[in-house]
C-alpha positions as a Python dict, from the first residue, in 0.01 Angstrom:
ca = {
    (1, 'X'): (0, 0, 0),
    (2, 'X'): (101, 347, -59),
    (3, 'X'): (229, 592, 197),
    (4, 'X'): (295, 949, 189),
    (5, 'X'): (567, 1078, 400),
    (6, 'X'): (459, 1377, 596),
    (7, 'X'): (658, 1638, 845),
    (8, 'X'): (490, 1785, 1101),
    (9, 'X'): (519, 2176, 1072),
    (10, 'X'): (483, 2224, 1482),
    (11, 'X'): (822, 1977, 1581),
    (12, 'X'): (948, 1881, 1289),
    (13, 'X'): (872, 1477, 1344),
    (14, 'X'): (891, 1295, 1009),
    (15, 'X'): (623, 1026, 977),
    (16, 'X'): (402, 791, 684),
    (17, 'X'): (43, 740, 658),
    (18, 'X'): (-126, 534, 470),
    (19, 'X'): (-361, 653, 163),
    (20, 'X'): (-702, 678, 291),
    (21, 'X'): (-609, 565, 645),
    (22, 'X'): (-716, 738, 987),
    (23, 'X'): (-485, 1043, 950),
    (24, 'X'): (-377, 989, 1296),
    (25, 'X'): (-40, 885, 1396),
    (26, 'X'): (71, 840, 1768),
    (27, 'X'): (428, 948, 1776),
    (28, 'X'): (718, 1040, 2057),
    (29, 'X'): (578, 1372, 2022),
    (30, 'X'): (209, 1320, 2097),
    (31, 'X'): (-69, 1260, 1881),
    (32, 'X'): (-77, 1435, 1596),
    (33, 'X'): (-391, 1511, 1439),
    (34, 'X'): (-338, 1601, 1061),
    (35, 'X'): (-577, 1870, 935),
    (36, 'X'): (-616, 2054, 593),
    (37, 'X'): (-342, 2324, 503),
    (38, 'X'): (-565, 2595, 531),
    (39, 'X'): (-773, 2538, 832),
    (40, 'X'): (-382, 2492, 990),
    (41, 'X'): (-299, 2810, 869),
    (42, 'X'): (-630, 3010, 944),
    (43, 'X'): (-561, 2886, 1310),
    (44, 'X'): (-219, 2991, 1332),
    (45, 'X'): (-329, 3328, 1237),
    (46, 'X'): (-590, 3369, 1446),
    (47, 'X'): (-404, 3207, 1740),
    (48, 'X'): (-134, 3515, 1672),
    (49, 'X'): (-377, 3768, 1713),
    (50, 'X'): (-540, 3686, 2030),
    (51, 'X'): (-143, 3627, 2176),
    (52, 'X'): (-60, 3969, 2073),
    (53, 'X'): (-341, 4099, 2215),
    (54, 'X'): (-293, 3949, 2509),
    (55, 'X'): (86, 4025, 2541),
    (56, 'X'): (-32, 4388, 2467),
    (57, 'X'): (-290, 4356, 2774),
    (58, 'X'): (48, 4238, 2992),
    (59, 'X'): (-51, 3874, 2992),
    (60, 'X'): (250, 3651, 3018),
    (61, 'X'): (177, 3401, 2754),
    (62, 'X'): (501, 3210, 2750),
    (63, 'X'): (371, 2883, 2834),
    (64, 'X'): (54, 2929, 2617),
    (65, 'X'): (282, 2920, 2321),
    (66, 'X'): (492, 2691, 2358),
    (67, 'X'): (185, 2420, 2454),
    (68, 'X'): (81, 2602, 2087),
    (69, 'X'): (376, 2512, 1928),
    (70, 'X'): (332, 2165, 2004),
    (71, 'X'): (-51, 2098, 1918),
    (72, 'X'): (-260, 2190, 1698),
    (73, 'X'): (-576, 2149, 1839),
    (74, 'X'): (-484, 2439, 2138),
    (75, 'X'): (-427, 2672, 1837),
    (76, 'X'): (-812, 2704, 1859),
    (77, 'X'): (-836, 2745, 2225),
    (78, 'X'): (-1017, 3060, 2200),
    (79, 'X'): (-1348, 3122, 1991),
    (80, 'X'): (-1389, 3329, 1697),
    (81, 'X'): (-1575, 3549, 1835),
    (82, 'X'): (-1443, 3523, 2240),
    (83, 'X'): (-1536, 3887, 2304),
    (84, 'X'): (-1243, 3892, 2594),
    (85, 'X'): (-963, 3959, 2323),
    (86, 'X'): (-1194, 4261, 2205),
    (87, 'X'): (-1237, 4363, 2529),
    (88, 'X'): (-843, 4346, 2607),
    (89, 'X'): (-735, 4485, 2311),
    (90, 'X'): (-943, 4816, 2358),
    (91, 'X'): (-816, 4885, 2764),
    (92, 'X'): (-799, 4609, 2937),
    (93, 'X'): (-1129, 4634, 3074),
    (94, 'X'): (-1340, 4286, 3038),
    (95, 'X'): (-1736, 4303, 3091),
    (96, 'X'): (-1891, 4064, 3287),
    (97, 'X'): (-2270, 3989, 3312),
    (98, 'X'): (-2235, 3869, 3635),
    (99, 'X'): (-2096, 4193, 3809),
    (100, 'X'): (-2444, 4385, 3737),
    (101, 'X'): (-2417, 4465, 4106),
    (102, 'X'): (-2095, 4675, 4096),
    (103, 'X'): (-2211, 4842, 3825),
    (104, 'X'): (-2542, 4991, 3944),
    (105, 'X'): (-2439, 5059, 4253),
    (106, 'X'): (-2140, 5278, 4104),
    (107, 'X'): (-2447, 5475, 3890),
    (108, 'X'): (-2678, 5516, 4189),
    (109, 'X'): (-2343, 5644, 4402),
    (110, 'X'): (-2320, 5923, 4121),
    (111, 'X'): (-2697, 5971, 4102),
    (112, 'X'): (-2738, 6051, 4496),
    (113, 'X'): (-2374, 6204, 4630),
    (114, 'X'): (-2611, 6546, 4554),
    (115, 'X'): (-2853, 6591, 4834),
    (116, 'X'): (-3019, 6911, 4710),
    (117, 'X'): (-3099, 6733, 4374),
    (118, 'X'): (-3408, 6440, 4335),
    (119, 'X'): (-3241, 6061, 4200),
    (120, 'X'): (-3491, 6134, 3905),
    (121, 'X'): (-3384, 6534, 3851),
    (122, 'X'): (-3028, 6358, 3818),
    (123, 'X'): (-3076, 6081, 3580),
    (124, 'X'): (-3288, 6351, 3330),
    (125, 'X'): (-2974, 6521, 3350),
    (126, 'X'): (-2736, 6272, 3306),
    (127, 'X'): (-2889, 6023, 3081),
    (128, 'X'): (-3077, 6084, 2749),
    (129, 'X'): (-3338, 5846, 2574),
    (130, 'X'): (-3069, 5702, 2385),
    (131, 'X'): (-2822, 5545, 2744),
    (132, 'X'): (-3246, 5392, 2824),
    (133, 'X'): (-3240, 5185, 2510),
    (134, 'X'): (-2889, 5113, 2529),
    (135, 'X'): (-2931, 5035, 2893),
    (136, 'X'): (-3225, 4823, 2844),
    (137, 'X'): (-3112, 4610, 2521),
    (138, 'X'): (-2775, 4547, 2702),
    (139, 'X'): (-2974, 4452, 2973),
    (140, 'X'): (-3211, 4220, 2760),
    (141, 'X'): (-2900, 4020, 2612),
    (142, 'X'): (-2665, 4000, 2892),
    (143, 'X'): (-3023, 3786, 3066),
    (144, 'X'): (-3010, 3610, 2764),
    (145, 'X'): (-2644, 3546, 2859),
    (146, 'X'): (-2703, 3464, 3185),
    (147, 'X'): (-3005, 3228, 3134),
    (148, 'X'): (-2843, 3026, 2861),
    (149, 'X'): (-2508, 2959, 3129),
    (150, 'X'): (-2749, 2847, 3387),
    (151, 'X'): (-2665, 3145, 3617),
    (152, 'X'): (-2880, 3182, 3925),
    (153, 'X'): (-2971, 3518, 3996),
    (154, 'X'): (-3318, 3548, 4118),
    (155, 'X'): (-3289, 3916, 4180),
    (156, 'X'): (-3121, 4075, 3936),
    (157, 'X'): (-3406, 3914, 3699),
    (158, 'X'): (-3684, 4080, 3929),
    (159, 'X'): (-3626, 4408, 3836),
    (160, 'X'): (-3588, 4433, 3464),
    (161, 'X'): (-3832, 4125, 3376),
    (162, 'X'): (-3927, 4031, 3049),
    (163, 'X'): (-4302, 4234, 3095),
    (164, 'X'): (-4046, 4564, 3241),
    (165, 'X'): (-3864, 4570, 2907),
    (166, 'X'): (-4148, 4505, 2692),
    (167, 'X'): (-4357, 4839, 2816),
    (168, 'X'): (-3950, 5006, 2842),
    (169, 'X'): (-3962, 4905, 2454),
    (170, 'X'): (-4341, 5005, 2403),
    (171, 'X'): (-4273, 5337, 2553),
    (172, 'X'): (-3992, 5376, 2343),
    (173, 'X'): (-4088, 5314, 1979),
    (174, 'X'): (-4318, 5614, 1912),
    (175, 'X'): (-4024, 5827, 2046),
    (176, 'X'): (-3721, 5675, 1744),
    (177, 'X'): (-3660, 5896, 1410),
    (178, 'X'): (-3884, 5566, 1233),
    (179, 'X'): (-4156, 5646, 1404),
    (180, 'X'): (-4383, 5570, 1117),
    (181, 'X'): (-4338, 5195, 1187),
    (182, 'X'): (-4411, 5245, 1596),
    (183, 'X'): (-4725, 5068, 1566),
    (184, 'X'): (-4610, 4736, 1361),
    (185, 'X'): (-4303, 4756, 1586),
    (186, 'X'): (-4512, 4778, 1898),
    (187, 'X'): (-4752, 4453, 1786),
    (188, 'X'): (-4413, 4243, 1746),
    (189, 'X'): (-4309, 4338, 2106),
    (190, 'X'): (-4625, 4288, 2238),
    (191, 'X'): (-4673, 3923, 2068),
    (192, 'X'): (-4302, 3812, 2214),
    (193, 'X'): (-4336, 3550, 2502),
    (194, 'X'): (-3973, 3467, 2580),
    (195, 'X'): (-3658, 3726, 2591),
    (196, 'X'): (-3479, 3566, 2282),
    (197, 'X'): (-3849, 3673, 2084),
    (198, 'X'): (-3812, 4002, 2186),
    (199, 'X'): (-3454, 4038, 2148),
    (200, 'X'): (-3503, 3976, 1770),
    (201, 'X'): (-3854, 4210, 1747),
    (202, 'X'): (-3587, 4479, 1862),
    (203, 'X'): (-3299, 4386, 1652),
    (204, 'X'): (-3580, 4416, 1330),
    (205, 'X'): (-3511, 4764, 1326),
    (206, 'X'): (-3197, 5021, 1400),
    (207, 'X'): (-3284, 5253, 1691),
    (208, 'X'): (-3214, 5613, 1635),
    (209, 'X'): (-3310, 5897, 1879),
    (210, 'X'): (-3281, 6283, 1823),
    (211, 'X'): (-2954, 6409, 2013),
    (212, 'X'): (-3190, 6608, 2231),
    (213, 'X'): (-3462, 6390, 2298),
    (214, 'X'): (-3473, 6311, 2696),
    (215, 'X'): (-3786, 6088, 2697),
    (216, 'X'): (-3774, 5837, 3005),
    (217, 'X'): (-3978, 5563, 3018),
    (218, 'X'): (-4161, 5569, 3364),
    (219, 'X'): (-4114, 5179, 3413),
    (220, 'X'): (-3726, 5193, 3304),
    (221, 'X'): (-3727, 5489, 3559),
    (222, 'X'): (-3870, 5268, 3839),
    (223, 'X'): (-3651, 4958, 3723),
    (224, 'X'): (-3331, 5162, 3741),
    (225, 'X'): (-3426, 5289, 4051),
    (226, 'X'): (-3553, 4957, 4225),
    (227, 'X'): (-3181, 4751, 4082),
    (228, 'X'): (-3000, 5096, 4216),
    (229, 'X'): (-3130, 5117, 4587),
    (230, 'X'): (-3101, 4704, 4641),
    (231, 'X'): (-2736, 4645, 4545),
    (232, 'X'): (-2627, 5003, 4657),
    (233, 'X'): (-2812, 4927, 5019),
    (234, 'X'): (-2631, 4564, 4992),
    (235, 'X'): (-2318, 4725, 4941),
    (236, 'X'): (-2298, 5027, 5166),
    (237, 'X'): (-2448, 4765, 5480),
    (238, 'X'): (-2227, 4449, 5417),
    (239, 'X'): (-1922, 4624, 5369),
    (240, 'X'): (-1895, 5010, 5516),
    (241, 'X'): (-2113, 4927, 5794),
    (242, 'X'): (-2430, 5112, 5734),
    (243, 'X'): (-2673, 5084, 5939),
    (244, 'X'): (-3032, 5205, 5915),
    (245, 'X'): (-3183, 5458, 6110),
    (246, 'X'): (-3467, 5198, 6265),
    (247, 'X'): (-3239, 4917, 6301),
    (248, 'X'): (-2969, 4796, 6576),
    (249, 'X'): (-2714, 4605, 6352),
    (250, 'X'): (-2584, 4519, 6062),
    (251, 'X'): (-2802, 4159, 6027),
    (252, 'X'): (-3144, 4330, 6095),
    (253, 'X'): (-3024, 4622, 5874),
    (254, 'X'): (-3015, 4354, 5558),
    (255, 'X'): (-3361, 4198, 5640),
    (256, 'X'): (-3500, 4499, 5671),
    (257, 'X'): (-3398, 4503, 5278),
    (258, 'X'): (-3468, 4146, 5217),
    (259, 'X'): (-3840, 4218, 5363),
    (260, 'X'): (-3887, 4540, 5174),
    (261, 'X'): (-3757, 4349, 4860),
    (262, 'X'): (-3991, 4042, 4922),
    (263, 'X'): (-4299, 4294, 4937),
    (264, 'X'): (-4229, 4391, 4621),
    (265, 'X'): (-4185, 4156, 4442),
    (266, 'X'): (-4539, 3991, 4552),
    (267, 'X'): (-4691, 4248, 4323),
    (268, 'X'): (-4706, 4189, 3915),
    (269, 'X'): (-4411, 4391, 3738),
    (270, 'X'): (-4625, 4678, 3620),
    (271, 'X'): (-4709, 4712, 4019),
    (272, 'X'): (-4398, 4717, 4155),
    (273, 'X'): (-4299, 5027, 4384),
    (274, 'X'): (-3941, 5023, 4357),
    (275, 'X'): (-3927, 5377, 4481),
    (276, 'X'): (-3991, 5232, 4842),
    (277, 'X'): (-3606, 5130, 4843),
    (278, 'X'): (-3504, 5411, 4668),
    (279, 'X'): (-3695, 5620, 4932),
    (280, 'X'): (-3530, 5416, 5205),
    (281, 'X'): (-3156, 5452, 5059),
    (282, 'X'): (-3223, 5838, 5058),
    (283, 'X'): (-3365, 5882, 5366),
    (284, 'X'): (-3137, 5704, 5579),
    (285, 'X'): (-2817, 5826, 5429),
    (286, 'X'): (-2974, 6196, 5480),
    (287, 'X'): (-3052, 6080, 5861),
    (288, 'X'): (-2711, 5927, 5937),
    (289, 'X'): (-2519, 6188, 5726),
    (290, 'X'): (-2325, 5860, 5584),
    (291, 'X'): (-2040, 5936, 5359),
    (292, 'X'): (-2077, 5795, 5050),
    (293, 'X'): (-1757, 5639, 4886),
    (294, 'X'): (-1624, 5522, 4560),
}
C-alpha cells in the first residue's frame, strides 16, 4: 500500500500514513492530528492575534505558546468570536454579566452624592433616551447570557423582567426617528413570550433617537431605581457598615432590605414600587449623614 511521507510543521517529526487511512499517527511527540493546510494556517493566524493581544494587555503568555507550538488542536483554544480579546485589546477592561451589582451601585453612588438634587432630577440630566435603550437592550441580552449559562440570579431578573422591558420598549418606539413603523413595531413586542423573541422584534429595526430627545420611560425609571437602591443598600451595609436609622445592627439592617424586597416583588411587574427602596436609601443616608464612597 502506498504511503505518503509527511513532516509535522509544529516539531518537525517525520512520519508515513497510509492513503485513505485514519490520519492519525501516535508518535514520541504526541498525537498528531493532521488537518487541511488551510484550516492549519487560518488557526495559526488567528491564534497570533489573540497572543498579541494578550501580550499587549500584559498577559505573560510564555507557556501558552509553547503548549501552541506543540498541538494543533490548542491553536483554537479561544473562539472566533471570544469577546475577551476585544475587550483586552481596547483597555484592558473585560465586561462581565455577572458583576451587574458593581455596576449599578457605582451609577446610583453618582446619582445621589447630591442631596439638594431628586435621583430622578439627576438621571434627566445625566442620561438621554438614547443610554435607556442602550441600557435596556444590554440589559435584555446580557439575561439572555445569563439564562443560557445556567446562572442563578433570582434578583437581578426581578427588576428588569421580560413584561419591564417590553412596556421600556413600548414606551420607546413612538419616540425613534422611524416612528412611522411604531405601531407594527409595537404589535411584534407585544406578541413576544420569551426574551430571545423580543430580542429579535428589537434587533428588526436600527434605533435612532434625536440628540436632544430626553424621553424616560416611567417603568425603566422605576426599574433603574428599584436595581439601584437594592445592590447600593447591599453594598454600603455588608461592607462600610451602614446601618439604618430603625435598626440595631448590621443583620437586621439587611432583612429589613430582604423584607422590603420580598414585598415587592409579591406584586405583578407593572405594580412594583421600587421607589420604596429608593426612598429608604435616601432617607437614611440623609438621617445618618453617611459618607458615601467610591
Amino acid at each position: 500500500m502506498n504511503k505518503t511521507e509527511v513532516v509535522c510543521p509544529n516539531c518537525g517529526t517525520s512520519f508515513k500514513i497510509s492513503k485513505g487511512g485514519a490520519p492519525i499517527s501516535e508518535l514520541s511527540e504526541g498525537i498528531h492530528v493532521l488537518v487541511p493546510e488551510t484550516v492549519r494556517n487560518n488557526n495559526v493566524t488567528k491564534a497570533n492575534v489573540r497572543m498579541e493581544a494578550l501580550k499587549s494587555a500584559g498577559v505573560n503568555v510564555d507557556k501558552l505558546q509553547s503548549l501552541m507550538s506543540s498541538n494543533d488542536i490548542l491553536k483554537t483554544i479561544f473562539d472566533d468570536d471570544d469577546p475577551i480579546l476585544e475587550m483586552i485589546s481596547k483597555g484592558g477592561f473585560i465586561k462581565n454579566p455577572e458583576l451587574f451589582r458593581r455596576w449599578i451601585t457605582a451609577q446610583t453612588f453618582a446619582l445621589i452624592k447630591d442631596a439638594n438634587v431628586s435621583w430622578t432630577d439627576q438621571v434627566r440630566k445625566r442620561y438621554d433616551t438614547r443610554y435607556v435603550f442602550k441600557q435596556t437592550r444590554n440589559e435584555l441580552y446580557l439575561q439572555i447570557k445569563l439564562i443560557r449559562k445556567g446562572v442563578k440570579d433570582d434578583k437581578r431578573f426581578q427588576f428588569f423582567t421580560l413584561e419591564d422591558m417590553k412596556a421600556i420598549f413600548i414606551e420607546l418606539a413612538p419616540k425613534a426617528m422611524w416612528a412611522q413603523y411604531a405601531e407594527s413595531m409595537i404589535s411584534m413586542i407585544k406578541g413576544c413570550t420569551t426574551y430571545s423573541q423580543l430580542d429579535r422584534a428589537i434587533s428588526f429595526r436600527t434605533w435612532h433617537f434625536r440628540n436632544k430627545c430626553k424621553f424616560m420611560p416611567q417603568r425603566w425609571l422605576n426599574c433603574f431605581k428599584g436595581a439601584g437602591a437594592y445592590y447600593t443598600l447591599q453594598n454600603i451595609i455588608r461592607t462600610h457598615g451602614f446601618v439604618l436609622p430603625s435598626c440595631n445592627d448590621m443583620q437586621s439592617s439587611l432583612d429589613t432590605v430582604e423584607h422590603m424586597f420580598n414585598e415587592i416583588v409579591s406584586y405583578s411587574p407593572s405594580d412594583r414600587r421600587w421607589d420604596m427602596l429608593m426612598s429608604l436609601l435616601m432617607t437614611s443616608v440623609s438621617q445618618t449623614h453617611f459618607e458615601l464612597k467610591w
